[in-house]
CHARMM-style PDB file with segment names, atoms N, HN, CA, C and O in Angstrom:
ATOM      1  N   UNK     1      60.397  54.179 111.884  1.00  0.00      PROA
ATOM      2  CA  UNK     1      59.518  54.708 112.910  1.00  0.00      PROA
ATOM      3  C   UNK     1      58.255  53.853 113.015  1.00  0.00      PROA
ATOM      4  O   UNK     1      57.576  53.632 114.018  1.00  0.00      PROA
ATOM      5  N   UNK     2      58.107  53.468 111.900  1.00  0.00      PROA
ATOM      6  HN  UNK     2      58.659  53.647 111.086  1.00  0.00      PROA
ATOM      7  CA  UNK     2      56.286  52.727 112.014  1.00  0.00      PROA
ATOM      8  C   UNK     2      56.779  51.080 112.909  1.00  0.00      PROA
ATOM      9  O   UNK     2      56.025  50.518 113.704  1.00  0.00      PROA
ATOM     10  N   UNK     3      58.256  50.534 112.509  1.00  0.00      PROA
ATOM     11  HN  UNK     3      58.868  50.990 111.864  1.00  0.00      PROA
ATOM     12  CA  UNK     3      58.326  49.604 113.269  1.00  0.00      PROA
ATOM     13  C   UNK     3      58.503  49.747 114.643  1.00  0.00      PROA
ATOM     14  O   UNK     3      58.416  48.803 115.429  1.00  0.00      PROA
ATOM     15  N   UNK     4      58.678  50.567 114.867  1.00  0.00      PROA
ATOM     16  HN  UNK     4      58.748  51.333 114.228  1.00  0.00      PROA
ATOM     17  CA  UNK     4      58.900  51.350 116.600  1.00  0.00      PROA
ATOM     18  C   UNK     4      57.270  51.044 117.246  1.00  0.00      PROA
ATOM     19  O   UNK     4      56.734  50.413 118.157  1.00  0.00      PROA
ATOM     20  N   UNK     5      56.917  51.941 116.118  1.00  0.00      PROA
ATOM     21  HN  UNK     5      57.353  52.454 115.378  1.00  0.00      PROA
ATOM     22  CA  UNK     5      55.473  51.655 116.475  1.00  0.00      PROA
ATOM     23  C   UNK     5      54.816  50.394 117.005  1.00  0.00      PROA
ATOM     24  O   UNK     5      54.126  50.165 117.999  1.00  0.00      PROA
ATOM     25  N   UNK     6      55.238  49.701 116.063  1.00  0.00      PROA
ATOM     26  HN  UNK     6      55.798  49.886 115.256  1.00  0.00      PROA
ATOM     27  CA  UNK     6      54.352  48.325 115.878  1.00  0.00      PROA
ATOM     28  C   UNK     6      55.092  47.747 117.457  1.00  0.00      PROA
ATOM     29  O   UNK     6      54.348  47.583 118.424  1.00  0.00      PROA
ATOM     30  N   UNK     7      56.548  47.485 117.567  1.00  0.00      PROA
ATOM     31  HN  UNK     7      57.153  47.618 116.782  1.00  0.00      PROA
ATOM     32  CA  UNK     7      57.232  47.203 118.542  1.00  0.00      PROA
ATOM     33  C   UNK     7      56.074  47.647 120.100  1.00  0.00      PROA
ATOM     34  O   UNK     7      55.855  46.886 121.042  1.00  0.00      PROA
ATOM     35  N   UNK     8      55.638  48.757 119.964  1.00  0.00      PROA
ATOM     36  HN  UNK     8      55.816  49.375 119.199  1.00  0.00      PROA
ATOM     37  CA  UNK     8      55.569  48.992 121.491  1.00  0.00      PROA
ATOM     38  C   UNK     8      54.069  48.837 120.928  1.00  0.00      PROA
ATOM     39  O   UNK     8      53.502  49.856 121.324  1.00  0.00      PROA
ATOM     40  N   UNK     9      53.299  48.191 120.319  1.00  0.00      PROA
ATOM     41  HN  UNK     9      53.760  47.364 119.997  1.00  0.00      PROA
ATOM     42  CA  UNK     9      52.151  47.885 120.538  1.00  0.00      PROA
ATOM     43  C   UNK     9      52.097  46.175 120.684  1.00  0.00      PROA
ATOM     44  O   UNK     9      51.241  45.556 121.316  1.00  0.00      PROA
ATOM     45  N   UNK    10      53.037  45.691 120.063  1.00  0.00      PROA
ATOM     46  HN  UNK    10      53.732  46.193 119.549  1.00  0.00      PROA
ATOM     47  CA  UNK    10      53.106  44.261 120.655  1.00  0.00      PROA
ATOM     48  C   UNK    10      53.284  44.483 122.408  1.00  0.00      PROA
ATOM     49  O   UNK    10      52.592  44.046 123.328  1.00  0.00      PROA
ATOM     50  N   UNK    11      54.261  45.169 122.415  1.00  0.00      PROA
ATOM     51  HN  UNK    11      54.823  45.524 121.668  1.00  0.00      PROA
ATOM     52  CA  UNK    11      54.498  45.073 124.058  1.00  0.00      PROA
ATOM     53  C   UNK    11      53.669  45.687 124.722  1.00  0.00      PROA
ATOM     54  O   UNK    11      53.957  45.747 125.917  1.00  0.00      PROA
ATOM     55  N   UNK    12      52.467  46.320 124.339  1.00  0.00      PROA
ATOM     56  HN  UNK    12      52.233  46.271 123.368  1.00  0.00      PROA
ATOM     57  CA  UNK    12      51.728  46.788 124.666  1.00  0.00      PROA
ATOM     58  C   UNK    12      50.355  45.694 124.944  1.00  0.00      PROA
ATOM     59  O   UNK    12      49.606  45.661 125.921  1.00  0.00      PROA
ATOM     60  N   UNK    13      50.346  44.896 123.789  1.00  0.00      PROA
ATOM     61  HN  UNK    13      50.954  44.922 122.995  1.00  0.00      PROA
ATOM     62  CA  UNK    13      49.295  43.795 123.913  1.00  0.00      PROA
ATOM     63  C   UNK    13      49.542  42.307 124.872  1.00  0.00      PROA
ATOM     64  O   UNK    13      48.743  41.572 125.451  1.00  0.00      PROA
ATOM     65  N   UNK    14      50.950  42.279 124.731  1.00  0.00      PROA
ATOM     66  HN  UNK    14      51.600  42.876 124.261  1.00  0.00      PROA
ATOM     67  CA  UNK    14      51.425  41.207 125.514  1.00  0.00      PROA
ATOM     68  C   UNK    14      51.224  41.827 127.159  1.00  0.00      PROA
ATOM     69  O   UNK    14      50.827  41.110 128.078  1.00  0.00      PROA
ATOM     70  N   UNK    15      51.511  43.006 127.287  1.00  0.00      PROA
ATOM     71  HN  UNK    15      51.833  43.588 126.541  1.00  0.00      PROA
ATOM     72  CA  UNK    15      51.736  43.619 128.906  1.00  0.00      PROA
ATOM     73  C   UNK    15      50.018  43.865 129.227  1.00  0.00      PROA
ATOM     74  O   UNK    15      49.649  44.163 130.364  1.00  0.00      PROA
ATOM     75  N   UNK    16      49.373  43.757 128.474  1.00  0.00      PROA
ATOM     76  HN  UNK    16      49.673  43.515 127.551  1.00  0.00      PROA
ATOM     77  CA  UNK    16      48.095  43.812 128.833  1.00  0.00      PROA
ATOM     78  C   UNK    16      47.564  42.220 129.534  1.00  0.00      PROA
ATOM     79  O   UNK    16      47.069  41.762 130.564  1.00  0.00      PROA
ATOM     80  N   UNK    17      48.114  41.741 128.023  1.00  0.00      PROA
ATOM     81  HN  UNK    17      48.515  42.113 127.186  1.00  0.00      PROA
ATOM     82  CA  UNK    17      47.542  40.142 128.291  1.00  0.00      PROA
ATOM     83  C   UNK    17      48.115  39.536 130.060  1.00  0.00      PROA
ATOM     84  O   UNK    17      47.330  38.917 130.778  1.00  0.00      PROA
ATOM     85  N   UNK    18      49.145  39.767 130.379  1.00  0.00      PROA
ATOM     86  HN  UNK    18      49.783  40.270 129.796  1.00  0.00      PROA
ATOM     87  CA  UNK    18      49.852  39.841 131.370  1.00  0.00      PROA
ATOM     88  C   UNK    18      49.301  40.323 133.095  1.00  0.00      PROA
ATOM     89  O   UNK    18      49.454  40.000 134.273  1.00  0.00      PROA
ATOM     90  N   UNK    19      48.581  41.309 132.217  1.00  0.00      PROA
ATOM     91  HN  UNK    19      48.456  41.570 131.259  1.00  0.00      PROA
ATOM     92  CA  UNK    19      47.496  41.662 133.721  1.00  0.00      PROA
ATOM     93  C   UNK    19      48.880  43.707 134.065  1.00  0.00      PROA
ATOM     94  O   UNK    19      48.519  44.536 134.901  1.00  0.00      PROA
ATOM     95  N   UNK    20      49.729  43.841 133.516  1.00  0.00      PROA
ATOM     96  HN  UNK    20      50.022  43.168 132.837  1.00  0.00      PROA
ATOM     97  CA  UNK    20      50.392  45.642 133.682  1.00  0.00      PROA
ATOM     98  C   UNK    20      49.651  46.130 132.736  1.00  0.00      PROA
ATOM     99  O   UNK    20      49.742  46.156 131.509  1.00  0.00      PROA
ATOM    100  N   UNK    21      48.688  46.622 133.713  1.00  0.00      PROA
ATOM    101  HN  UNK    21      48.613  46.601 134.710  1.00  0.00      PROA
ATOM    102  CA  UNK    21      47.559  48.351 132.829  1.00  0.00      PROA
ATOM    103  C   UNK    21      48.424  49.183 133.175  1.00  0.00      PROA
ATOM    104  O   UNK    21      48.603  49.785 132.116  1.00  0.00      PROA
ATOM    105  N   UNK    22      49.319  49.802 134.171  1.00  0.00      PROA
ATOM    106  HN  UNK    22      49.174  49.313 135.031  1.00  0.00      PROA
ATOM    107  CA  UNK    22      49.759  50.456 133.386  1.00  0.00      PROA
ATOM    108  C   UNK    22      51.224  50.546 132.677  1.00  0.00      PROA
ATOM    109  O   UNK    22      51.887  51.581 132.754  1.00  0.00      PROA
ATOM    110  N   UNK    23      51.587  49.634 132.129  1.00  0.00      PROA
ATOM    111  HN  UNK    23      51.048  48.793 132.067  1.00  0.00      PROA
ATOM    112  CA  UNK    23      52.423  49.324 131.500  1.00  0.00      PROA
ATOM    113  C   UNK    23      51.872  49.514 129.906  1.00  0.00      PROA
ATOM    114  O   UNK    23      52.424  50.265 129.101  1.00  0.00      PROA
ATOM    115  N   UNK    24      50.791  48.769 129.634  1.00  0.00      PROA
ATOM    116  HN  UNK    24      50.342  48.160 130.287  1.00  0.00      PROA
ATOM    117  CA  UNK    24      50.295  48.673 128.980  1.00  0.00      PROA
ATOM    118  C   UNK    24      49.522  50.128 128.474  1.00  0.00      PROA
ATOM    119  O   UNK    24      49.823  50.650 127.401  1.00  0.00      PROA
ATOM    120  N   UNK    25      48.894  50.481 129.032  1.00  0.00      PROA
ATOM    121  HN  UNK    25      48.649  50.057 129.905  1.00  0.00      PROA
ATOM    122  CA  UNK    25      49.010  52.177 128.701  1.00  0.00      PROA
ATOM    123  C   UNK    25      49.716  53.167 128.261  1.00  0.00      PROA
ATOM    124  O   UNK    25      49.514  54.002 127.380  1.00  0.00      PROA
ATOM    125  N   UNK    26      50.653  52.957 129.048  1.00  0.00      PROA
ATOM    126  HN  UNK    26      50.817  52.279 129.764  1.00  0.00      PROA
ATOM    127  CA  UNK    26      52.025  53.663 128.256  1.00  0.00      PROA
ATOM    128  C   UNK    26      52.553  53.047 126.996  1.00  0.00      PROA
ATOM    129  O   UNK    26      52.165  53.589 125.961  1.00  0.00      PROA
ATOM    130  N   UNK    27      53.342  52.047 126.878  1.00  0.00      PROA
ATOM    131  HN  UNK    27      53.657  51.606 127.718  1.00  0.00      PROA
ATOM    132  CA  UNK    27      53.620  51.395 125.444  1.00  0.00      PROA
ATOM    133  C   UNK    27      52.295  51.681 124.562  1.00  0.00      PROA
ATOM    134  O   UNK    27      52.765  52.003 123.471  1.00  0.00      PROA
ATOM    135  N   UNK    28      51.115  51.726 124.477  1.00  0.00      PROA
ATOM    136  HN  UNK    28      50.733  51.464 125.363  1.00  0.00      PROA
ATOM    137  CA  UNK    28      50.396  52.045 123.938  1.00  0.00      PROA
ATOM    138  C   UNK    28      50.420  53.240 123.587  1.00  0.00      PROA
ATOM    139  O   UNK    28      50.550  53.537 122.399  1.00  0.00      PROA
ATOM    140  N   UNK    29      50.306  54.100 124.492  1.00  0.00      PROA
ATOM    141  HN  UNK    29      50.200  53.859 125.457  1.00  0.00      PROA
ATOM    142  CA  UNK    29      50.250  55.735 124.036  1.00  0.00      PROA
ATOM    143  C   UNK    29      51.662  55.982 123.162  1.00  0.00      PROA
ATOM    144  O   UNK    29      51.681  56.721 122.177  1.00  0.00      PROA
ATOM    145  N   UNK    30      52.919  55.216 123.689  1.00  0.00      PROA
ATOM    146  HN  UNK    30      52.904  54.616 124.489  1.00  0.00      PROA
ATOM    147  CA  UNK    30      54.045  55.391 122.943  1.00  0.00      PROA
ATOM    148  C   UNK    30      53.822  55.241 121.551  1.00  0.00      PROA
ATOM    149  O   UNK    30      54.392  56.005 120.772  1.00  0.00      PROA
ATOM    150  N   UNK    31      53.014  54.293 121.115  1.00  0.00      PROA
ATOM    151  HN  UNK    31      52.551  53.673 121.748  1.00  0.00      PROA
ATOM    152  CA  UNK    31      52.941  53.367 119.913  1.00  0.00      PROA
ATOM    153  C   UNK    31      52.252  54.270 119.007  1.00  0.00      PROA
ATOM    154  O   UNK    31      52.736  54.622 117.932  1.00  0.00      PROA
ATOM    155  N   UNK    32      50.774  54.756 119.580  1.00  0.00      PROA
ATOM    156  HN  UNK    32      50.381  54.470 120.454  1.00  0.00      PROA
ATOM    157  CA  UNK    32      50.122  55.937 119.248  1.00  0.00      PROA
ATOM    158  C   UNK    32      50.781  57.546 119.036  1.00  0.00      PROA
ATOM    159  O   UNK    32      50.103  58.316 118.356  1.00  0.00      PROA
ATOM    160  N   UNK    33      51.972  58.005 119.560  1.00  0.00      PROA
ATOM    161  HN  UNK    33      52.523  57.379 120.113  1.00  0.00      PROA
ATOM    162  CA  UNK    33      52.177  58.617 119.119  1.00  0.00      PROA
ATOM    163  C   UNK    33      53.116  58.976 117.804  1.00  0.00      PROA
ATOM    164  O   UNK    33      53.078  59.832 116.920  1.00  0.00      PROA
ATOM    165  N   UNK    34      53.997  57.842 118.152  1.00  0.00      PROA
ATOM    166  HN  UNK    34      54.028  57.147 118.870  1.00  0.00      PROA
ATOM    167  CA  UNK    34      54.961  57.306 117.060  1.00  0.00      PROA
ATOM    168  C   UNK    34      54.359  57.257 115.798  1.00  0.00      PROA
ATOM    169  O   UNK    34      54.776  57.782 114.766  1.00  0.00      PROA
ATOM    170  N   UNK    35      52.918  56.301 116.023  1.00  0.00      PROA
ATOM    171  HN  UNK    35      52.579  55.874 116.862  1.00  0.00      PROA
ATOM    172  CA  UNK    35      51.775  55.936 114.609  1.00  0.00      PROA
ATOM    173  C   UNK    35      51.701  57.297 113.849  1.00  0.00      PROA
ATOM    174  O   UNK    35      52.067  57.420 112.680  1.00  0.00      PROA
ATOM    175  N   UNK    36      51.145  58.410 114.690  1.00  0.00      PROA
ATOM    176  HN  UNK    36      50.847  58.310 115.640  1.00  0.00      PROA
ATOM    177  CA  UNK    36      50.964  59.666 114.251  1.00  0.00      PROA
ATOM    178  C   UNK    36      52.042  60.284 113.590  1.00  0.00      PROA
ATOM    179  O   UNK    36      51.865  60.624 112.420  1.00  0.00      PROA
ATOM    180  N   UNK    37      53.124  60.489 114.129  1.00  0.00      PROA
ATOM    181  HN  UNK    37      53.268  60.213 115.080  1.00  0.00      PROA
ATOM    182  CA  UNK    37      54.072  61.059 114.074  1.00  0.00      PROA
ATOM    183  C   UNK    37      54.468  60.606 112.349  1.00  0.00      PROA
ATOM    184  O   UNK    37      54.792  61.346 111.420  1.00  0.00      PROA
ATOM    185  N   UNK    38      54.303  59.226 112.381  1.00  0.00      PROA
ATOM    186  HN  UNK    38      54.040  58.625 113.135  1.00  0.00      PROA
ATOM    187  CA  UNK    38      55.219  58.067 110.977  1.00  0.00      PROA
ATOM    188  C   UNK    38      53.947  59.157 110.200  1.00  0.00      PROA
ATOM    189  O   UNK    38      54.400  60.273 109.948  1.00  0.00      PROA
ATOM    190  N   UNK    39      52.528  58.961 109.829  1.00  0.00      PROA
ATOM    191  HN  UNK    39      52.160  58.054 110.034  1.00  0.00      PROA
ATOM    192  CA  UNK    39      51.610  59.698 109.366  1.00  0.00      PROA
ATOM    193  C   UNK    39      52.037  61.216 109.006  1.00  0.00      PROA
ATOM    194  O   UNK    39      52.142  61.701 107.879  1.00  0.00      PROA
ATOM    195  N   UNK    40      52.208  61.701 109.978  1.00  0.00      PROA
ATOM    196  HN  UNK    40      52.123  61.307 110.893  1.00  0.00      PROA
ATOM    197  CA  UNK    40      52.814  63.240 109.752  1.00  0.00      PROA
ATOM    198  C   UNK    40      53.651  63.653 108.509  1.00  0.00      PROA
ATOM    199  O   UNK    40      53.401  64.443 107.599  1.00  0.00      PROA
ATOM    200  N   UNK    41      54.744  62.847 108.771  1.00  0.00      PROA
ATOM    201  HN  UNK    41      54.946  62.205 109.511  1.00  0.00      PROA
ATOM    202  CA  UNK    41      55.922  62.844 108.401  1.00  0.00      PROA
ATOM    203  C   UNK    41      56.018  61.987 106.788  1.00  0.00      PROA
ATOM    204  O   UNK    41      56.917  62.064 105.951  1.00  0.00      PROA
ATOM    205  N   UNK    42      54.954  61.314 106.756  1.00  0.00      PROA
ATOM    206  HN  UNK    42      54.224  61.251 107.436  1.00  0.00      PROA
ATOM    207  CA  UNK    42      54.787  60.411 105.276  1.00  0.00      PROA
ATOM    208  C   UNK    42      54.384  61.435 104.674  1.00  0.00      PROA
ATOM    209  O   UNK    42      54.962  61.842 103.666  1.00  0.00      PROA
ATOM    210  N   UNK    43      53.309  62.038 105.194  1.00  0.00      PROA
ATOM    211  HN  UNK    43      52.839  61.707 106.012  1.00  0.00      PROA
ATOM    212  CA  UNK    43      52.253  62.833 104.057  1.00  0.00      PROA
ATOM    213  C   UNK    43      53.423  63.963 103.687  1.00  0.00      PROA
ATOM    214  O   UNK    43      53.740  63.864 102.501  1.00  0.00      PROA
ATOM    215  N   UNK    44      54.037  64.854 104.288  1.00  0.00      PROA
ATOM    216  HN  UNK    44      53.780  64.935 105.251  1.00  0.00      PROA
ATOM    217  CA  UNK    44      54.545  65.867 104.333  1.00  0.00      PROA
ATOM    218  C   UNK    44      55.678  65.631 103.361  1.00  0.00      PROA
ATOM    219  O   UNK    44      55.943  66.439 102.471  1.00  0.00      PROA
ATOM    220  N   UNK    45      56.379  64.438 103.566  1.00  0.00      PROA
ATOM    221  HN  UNK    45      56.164  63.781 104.289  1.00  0.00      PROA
ATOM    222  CA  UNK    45      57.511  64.374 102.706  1.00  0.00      PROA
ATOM    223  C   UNK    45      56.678  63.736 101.067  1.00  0.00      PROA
ATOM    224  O   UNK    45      57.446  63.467 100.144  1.00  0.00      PROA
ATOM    225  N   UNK    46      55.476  63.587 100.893  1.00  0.00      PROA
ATOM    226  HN  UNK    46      54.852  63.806 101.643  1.00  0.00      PROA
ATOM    227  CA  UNK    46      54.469  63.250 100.065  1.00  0.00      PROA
ATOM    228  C   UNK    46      54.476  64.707  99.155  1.00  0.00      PROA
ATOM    229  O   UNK    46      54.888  64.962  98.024  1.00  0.00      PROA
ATOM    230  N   UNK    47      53.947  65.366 100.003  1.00  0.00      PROA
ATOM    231  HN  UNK    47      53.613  65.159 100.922  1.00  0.00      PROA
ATOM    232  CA  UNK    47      53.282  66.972  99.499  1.00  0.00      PROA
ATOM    233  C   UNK    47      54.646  67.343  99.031  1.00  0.00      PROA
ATOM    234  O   UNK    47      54.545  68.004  97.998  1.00  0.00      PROA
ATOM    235  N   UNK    48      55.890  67.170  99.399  1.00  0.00      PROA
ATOM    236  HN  UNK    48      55.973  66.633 100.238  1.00  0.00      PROA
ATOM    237  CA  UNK    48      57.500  68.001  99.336  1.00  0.00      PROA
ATOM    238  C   UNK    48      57.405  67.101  97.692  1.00  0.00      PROA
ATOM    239  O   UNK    48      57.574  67.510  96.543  1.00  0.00      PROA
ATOM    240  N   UNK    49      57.218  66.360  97.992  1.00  0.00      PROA
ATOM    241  HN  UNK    49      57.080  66.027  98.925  1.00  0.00      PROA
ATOM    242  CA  UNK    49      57.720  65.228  96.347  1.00  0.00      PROA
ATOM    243  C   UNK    49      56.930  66.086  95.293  1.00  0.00      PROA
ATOM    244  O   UNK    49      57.422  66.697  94.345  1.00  0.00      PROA
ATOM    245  N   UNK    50      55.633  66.011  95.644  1.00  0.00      PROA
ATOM    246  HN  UNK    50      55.233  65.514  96.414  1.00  0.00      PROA
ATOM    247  CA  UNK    50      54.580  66.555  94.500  1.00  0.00      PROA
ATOM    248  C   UNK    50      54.827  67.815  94.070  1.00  0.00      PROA
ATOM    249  O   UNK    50      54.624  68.078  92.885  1.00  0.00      PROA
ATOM    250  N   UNK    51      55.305  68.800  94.957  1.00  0.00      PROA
ATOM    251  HN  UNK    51      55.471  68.586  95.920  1.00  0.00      PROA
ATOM    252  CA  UNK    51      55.637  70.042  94.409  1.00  0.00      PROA
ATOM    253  C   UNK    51      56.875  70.391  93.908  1.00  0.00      PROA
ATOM    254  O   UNK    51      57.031  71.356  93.161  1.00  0.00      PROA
ATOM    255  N   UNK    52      57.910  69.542  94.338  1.00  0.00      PROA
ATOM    256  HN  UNK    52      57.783  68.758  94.945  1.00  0.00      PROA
ATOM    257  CA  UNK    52      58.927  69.643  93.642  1.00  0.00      PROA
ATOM    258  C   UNK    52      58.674  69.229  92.207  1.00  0.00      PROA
ATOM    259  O   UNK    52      59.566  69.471  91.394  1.00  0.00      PROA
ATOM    260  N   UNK    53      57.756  68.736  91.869  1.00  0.00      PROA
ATOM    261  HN  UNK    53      57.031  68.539  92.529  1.00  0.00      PROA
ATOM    262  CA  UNK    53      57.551  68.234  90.653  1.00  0.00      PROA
ATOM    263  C   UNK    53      58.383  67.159  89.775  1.00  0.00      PROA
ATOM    264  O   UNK    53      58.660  67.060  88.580  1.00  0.00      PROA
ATOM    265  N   UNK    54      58.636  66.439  90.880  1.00  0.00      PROA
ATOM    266  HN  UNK    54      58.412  66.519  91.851  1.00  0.00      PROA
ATOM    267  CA  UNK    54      59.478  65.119  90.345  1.00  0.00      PROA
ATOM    268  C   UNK    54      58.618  64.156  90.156  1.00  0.00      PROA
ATOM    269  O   UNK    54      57.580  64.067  90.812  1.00  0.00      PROA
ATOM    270  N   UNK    55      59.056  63.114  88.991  1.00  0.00      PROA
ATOM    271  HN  UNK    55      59.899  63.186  88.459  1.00  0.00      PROA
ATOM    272  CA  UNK    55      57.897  61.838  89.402  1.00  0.00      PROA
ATOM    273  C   UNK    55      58.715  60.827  90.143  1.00  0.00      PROA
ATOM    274  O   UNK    55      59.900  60.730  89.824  1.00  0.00      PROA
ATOM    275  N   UNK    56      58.265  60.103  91.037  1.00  0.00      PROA
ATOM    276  HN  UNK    56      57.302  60.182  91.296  1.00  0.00      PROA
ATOM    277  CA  UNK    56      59.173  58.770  91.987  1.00  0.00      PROA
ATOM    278  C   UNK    56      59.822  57.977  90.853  1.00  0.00      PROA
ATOM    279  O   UNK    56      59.194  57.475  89.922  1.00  0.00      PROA
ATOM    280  N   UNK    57      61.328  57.909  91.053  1.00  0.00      PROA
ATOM    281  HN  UNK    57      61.838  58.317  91.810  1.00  0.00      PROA
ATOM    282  CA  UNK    57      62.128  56.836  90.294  1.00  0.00      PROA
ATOM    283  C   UNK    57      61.988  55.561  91.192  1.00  0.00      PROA
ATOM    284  O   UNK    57      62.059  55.323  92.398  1.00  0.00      PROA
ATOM    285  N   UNK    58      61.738  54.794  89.953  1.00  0.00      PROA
ATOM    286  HN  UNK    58      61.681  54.986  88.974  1.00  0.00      PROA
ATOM    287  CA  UNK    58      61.974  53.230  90.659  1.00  0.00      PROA
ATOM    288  C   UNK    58      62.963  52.818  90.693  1.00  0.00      PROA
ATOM    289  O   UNK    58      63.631  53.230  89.745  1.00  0.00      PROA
ATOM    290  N   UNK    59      63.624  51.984  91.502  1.00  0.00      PROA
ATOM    291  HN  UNK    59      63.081  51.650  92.273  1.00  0.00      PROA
ATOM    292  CA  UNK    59      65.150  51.610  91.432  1.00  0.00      PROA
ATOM    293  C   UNK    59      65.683  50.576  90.394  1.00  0.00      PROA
ATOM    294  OT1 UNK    59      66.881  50.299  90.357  1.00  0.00      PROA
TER     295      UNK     59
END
């Protein structure tokens, strides 16, 4: 998901550089929500680890 992210903020910076605002707006907001979303979803499966009371195995 975070590379999704990153994906539509390149295309977001290139479609800017380009002179499409609103192209560039959108892939942006896409990128931004995705960003959030990857955030959400880290911490949460974070908090699930800690209370299960496991410690992270390394491989």
């Amino acid at each position: 998901m975070l590379y999704w992210a990153a994906v539509f903020f390149v295309i977001a910076l290139i479609a800017a550089f380009l002179g499409f605002g609103g192209v560039a707006a959108g892939a942006a907001g896409i990128a931004q929500i995705l960003f959030f979303l990857f955030l959400v979803l880290f911490i949460v499966s974070l908090l699930v680890g800690l209370l299960r009371g496991g410690k992270p195995q390394l491989p």
